[in-house]
N, C-alpha and C positions, 0 to 999 in steps of 0.2 A: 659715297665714301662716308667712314664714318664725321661725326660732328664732335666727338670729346676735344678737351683743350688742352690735355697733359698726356702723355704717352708711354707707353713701359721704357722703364728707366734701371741701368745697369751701375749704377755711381751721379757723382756729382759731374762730372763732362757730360756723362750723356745726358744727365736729367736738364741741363743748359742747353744742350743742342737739340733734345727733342721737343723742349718748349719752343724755341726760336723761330724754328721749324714747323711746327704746329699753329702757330701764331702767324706765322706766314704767309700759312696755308690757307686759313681764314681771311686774312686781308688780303690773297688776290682770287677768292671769289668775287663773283658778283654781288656788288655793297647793297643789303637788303635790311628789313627791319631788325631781321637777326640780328645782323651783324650791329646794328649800333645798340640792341640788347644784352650783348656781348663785350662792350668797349671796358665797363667795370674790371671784369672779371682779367681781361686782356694787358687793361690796366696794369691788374695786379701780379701776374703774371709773369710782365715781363720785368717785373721795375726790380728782381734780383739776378738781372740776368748783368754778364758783363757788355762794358760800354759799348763793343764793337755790334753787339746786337741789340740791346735796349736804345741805345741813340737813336741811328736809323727806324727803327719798330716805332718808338713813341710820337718822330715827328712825323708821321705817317699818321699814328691816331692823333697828333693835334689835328691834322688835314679832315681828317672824319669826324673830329666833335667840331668842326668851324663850320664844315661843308655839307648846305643841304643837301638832300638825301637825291632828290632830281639831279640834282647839278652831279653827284658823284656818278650815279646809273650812266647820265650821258657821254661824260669823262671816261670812263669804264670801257664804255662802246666803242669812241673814239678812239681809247689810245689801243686794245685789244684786238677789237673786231675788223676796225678796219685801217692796219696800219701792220702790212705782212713781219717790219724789221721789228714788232714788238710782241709779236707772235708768243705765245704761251704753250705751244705745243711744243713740245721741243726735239720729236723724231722730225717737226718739219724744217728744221734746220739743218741736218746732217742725211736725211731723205730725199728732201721735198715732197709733191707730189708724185711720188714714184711706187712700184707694186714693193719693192723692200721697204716704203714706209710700214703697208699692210703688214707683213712679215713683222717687222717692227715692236707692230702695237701687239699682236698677237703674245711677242715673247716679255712683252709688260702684262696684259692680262695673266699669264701661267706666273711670275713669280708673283703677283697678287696672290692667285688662288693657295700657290705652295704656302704662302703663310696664313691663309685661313682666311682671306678678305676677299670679299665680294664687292665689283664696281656695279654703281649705280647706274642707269643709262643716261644718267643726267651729262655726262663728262667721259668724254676720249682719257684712255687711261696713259696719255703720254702727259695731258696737264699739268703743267709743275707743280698747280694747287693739289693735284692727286700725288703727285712723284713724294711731293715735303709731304702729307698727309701719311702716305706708304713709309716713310721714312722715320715719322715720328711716331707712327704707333703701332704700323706694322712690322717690318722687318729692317731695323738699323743697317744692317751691314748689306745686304743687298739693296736697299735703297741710298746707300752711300754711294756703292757702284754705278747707280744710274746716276745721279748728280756728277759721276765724275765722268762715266762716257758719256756723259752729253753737256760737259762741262764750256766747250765752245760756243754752243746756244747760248746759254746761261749767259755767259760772259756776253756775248753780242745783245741778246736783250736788254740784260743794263747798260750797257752802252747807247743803247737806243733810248731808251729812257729817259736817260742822263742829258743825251743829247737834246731830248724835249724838253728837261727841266720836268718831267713829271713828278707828281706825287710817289707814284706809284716807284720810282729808282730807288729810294729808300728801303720797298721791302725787298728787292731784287740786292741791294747792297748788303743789305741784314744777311743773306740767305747763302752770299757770295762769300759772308763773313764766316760761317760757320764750316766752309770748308777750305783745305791747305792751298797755299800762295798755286799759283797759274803758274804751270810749268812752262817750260819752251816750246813744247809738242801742240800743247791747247794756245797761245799765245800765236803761232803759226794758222793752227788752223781757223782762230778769227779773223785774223787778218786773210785767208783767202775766201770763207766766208762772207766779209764785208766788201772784198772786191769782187766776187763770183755769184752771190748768192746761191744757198741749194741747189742741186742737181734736180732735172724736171725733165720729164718723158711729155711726151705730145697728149695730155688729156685735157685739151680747148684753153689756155690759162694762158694769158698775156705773157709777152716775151719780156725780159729782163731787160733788153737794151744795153746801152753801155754805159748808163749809170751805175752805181755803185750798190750793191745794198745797205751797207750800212756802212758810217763815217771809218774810213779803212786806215785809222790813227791805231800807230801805237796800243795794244790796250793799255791801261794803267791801271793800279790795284788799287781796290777799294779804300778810300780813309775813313777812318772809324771817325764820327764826331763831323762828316766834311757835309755839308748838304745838300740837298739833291736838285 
């Protein structure tokens, strides 16, 4: 995907929402030289955007200009890689491992392509850092669409997050900021999410048990300025 930091912009909402976005996108890749090459600019970037998205954004980059660059890589791995309820993929929350995940990712590749973008192989193109990326400089309004059908992920990701006290709930808060309050329908289906986890066909993958997937509270809505 691309690497720009400002995205085609239709007005002043959107030029706030597809920076926030774009900004977001960048801090949850993988935290490399780049990316602290980048911190300036990101800086500046975000520091006219409103509170509910520059709060959460900047104490995030406090977290990256205090945190060496090892310590963020291994945190990264940790909280991502191997920690399923903080998953980044976000058809595998409403999939799982199942062939309509396949189907899935397929029908995010085609509206890529429809708006002219081409995924790198570096990244599954259900990636949220791809989703806000598509969202911010590809196609606004169908990248709105996906952030809202797969808006129960989302929502259980920060939760997850939150739950850990990571750095990282901050830019999932920023991101959650940027779209309308959690209806009753997405509100529902986190909470059978967090008691059910994704649906899962028999392809060798540990059973869920009767633990929970994730803390199956209430969800509650982001506060702007609250820390993560």
């Amino acid at each position: 995907m691309s690497r720009r930091l400002l995205g085609r912009r239709s007005g002043p909402a959107a030029a706030q929402l597809a920076t926030a976005r774009q900004a977001a996108s960048l801090l949850l890749g993988y935290p490399d030289e780049e990316l602290i090459a980048r911190l300036p600019l990101l800086r500046a970037s975000i520091a006219a955007l409103p509170v509910a998205f520059a709060g959460p954004l900047g104490r995030f980059l406090d977290h990256v200009e205090t945190t060496p660059l090892g310590r963020q890589q291994a945190e990264y791995v940790e909280t991502f890689d191997l920690r399923r309820r903080c998953c980044l993929y976000l058809t595998y929350f409403t999939h799982g491992d199942t062939r309509k995940r396949g189907m899935a990712l397929v029908q995010f590749k085609h509206l890529y392509s429809r708006a002219g973008m081409t995924l790198s192989d570096e990244e599954l193109p259900d990636h949220l850092a791809v989703v806000l990326e598509f969202t911010a400089t590809g196609d606004a309004a169908r990248g709105e669409r996906l952030l809202t059908e797969y808006r129960p992920g989302l929502e259980l990701i920060r939760l997850a997050l939150e739950e850990r006290r990571s750095p990282y709930a901050s830019v999932v808060q920023a991101v959650c900021a940027t779209l309308p309050p959690v209806e009753a329908a997405d509100r529902a289906a986190v909470l059978r999410l967090a008691q059910q986890g994704p649906p899962g066909e028999d392809v060798g993958l540990d059973p869920y048990g009767a633990l929970p997937f994730a803390p199956p509270e209430f969800i509650p809505q982001p506060t702007p300025g609250a820390s993560a």
